[in-house]
N, C-alpha and C positions, 0 to 999 in steps of 0.2 A: 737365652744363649745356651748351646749344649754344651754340657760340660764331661769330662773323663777323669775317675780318678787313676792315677799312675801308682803302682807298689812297686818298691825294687826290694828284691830276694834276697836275700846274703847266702853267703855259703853251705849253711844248714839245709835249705830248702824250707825254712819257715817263719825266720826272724825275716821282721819288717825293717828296712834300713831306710828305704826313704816312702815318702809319700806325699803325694800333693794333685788338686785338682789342677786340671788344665784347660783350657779353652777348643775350642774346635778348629780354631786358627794358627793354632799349635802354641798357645803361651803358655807358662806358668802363672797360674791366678794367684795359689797359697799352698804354702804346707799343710800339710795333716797331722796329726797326731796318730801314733800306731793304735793308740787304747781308744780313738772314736771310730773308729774304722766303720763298726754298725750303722752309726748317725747316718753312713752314705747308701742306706739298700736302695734297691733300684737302681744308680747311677753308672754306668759304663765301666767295666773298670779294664785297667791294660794290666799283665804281673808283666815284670822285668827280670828275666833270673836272672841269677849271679852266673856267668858263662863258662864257670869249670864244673857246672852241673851238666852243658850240653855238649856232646861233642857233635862237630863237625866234619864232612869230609866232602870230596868230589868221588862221586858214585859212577860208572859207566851204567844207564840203565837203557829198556828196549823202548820205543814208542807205545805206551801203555797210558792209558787215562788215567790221572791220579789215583780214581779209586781201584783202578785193578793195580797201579804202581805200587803202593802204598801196602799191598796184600803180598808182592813177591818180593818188596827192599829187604825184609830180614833174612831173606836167604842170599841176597846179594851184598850184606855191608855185613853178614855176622865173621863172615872171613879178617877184615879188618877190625875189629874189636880184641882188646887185650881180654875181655874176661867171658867165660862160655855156663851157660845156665842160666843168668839172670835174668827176667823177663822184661824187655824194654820197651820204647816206644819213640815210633819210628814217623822222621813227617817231611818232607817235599818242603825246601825251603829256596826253592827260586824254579826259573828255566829250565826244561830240557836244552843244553847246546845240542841242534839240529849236526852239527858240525861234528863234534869230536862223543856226542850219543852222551856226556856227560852231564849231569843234574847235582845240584848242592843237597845233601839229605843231611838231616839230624838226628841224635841218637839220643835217648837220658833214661833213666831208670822209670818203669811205668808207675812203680809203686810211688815212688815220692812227686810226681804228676797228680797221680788217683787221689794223695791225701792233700798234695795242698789245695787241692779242687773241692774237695771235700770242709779243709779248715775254712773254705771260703764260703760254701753255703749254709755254715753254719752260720757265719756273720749276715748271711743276704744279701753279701757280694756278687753282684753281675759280670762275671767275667767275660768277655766277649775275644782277649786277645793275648798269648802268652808269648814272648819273644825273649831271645836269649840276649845277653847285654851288649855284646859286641856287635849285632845287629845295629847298632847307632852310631858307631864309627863309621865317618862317610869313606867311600868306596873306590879306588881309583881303579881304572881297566889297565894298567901300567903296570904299578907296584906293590906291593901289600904296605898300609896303614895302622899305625898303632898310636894308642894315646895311653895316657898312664892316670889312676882315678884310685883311688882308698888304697893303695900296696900291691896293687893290681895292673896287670897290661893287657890292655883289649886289642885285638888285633882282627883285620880286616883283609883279606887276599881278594886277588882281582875276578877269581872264579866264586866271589861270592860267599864262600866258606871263613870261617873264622874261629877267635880259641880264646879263652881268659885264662891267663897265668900269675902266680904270684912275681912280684919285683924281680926277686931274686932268681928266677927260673926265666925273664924274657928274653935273656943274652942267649941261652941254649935254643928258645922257638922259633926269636927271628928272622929272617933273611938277612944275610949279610949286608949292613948296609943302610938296616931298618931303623930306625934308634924313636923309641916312645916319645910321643909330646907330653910334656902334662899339663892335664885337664883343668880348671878350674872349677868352684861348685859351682856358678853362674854358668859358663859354659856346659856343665855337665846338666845342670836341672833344666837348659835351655833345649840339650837335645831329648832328655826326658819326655820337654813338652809336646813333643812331635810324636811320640808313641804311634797317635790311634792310627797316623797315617802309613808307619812302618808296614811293606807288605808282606814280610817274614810274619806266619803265623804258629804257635807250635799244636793248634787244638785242630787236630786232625785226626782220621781214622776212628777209633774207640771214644776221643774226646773232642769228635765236631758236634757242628750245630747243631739240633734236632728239630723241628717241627712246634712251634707250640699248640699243643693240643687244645687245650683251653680255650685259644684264641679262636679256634675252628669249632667247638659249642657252641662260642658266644654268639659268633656269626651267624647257625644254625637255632638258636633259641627255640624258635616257634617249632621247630621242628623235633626237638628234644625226647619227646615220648615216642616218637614212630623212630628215631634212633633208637630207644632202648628197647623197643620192642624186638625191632629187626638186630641186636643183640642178643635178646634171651632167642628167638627163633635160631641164629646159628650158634649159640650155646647147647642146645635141644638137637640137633642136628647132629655136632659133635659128639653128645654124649652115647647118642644110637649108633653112630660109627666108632665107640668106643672098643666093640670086641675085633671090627674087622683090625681096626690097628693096632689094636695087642700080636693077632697073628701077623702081620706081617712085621712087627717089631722083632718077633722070635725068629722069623723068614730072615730078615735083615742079619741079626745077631748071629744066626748061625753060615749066612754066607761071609761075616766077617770075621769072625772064628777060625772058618775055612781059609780065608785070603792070608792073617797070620798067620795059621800053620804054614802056606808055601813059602810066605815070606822072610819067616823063622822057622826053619824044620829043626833045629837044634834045642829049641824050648817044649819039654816034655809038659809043663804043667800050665796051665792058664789061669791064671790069679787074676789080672787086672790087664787087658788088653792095652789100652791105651798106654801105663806104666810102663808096662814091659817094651811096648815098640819103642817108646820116647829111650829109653837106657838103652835098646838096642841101637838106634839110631844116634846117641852120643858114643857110644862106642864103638860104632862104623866112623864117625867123622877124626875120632882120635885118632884108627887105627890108619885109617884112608884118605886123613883129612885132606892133606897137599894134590891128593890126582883127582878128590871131587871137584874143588876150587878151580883144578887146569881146566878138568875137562866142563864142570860148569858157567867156568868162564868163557869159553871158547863156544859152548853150545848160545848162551842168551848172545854173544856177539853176532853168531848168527841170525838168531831169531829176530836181533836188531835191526841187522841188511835188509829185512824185506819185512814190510810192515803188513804184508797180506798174512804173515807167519803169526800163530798163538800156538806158546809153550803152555800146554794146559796142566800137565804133571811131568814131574822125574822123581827116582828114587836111585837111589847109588847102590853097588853091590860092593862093598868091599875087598872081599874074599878074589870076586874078577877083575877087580878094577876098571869095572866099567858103570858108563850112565844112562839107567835107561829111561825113556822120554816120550808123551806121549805129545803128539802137537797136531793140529788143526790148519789145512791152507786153504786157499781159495779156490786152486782147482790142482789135480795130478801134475799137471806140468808145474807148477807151484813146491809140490813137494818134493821132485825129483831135480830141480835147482838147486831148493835148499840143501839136499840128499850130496848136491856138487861141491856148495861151497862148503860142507863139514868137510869135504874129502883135500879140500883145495888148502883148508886146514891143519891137515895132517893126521885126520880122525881116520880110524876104521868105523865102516858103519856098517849096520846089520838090519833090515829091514821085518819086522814083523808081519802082523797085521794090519791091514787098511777096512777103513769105510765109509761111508757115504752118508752124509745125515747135516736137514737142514740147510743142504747145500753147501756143505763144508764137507770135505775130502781128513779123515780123521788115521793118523798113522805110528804106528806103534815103532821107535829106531832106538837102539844101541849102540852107542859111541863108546870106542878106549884106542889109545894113543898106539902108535905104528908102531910095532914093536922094532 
């Protein structure tokens, strides 16, 4: 029989508050003890965070395949966040709505992910599955759902998203109307035991799945020395191509030196490129923050409208109040639609350059609000 073990997180992000093996059929078989936790290496394991670690929301995003989603949500959800600079980590936790262009996204601190991933392979824990706790509160399309479990209210909305608060804080999150059930441990280890099937994942992006490499020598055995050979031969290769890419590392460097200076003409000294843009760019969003949000709002809505549309880059000027953007369509009449519906939006827009590559119609525009 396969079996799973289940961790649930506490508030810390690294006390073990429950644990126990579970069946494939979704039972509870037994508890665990937090101090044998090793005894299980290899076994499947699900973490269960405590759900005032993850926040949730409903995201407007553009028709993008998870893996490009997942690269533009921090510039789409960091508007809605109470706290700016921290480094997070960011994960698709249901459907695009076809309908209203809206998606469930998660949010939680990447650092405290990175280590408890880390306390886990110390043990030789197999994690396969991270899910926030409210994730197992069943789900109505009607109303939102709360149950109440250790001083805690788990709450469930019908778009999918959800929130963990203490007791005394669920009067202030619920919906009018809502009032928590409480849980029991039998009913609560019950829905525990369902975990593996839970399709809420949080190991995405930076902490998906990889490849087992291992498993691809093993398969290849016989073949093992003509791998390592055809290793060191493009090891040998690279190393003779070592000077051409020094020059053009310095080629590189100083076109991007270059691209700074226009992008910052006001910084006389270049100390650390990367630094300085990232402060210059927290300091455009302080000063500018509310007309990038408008106007970046209003550009991805578009880019949503028409799914032949890729927003490849934007940068914000603050100083102009405007955004400018570079985007990809499918043919001229493609880009001169979208060029309509910015305008149908209340945008001015400013057309740069255009070009042609690949088959994609590539166009440089400039958006800021009617005066």
């Amino acid at each position: 029989m396969s079996e799973t073990l289940v961790l649930e997180i506490g508030a810390d992000g690294r006390t073990v508050t429950r644990a126990g093996l579970v069946s494939e059929d979704g039972g509870w078989l037994q508890s665990v003890a937090a101090n044998s936790l090793a005894e299980h290496k290899g076994t499947p394991v699900v973490l269960v965070l405590n759900g005032t670690l993850v926040a949730s929301q409903n995201v407007s995003v553009p028709a993008f395949t998870e893996e490009k989603l997942l690269k533009v949500l921090p510039g789409l959800v960091e508007g809605g966040m109470g706290l700016s600079g921290e480094q997070r980590h960011y994960a698709v936790m249901g459907e695009r709505d076809d309908a209203t262009g809206n998606c469930p996204v998660a949010v939680m601190a990447f650092d405290l992910l990175q280590d408890l991933l880390a306390e886990a392979q110390v043990l030789g824990l197999n994690v396969v599955k991270i899910v926030p706790d409210y994730c197992f509160v069943d789900r109505d399309d009607d109303r939102e759902v709360a149950v109440s479990i250790d001083g805690r209210v788990l709450a469930r909305r019908p778009d999918g998203t959800g929130f963990a608060v203490e007791q005394d804080l669920a009067d202030l999150m619920l919906n009018d109307g809502v009032t928590a059930r409480p849980m029991a441990e039998d009913d609560w280890q019950a829905s525990l035991a369902g975990a593996a099937s839970v399709d809420e994942n949080l190991l995405q992006g930076a902490f998906g799945p990889r490849a087992d490499i291992s498993s691809w020598f093993l398969w290849f055995r016989r073949a093992s020395v003509l791998a390592v050979l055809a290793f060191l031969l493009w090891g040998g290769s690279v190393f003779y191509q070592a000077s051409e890419n020094f020059d053009k590392a310095d080629a590189l460097h100083a076109e991007a030196e270059q691209a700074f200076r226009e992008a910052l003409p006001g910084v006389r000294r270049i100390v650390n490129m990367e630094t300085q843009m990232r402060r210059a760019i927290l300091s455009m969003r302080q000063q500018g923050g509310s007309e990038f949000l408008v106007l970046s709002g209003l550009a991805v809505k578009a880019v949503a409208a028409n799914e032949a549309t890729t927003l490849e880059s934007m940068r914000f000027d603050g100083e102009e109040s405007a955004l400018m953007m570079e985007l990809s369509f499918a043919s001229f009449a493609t880009g001169e639609a979208f060029k309509t519906e910015l305008q149908r939006l209340g945008l001015q827009v400013v057309e740069g350059g255009s070009r042609s590559e690949g088959g994609r119609v590539f166009s440089e525009l400039t958006i800021r609000r009617q005066m």
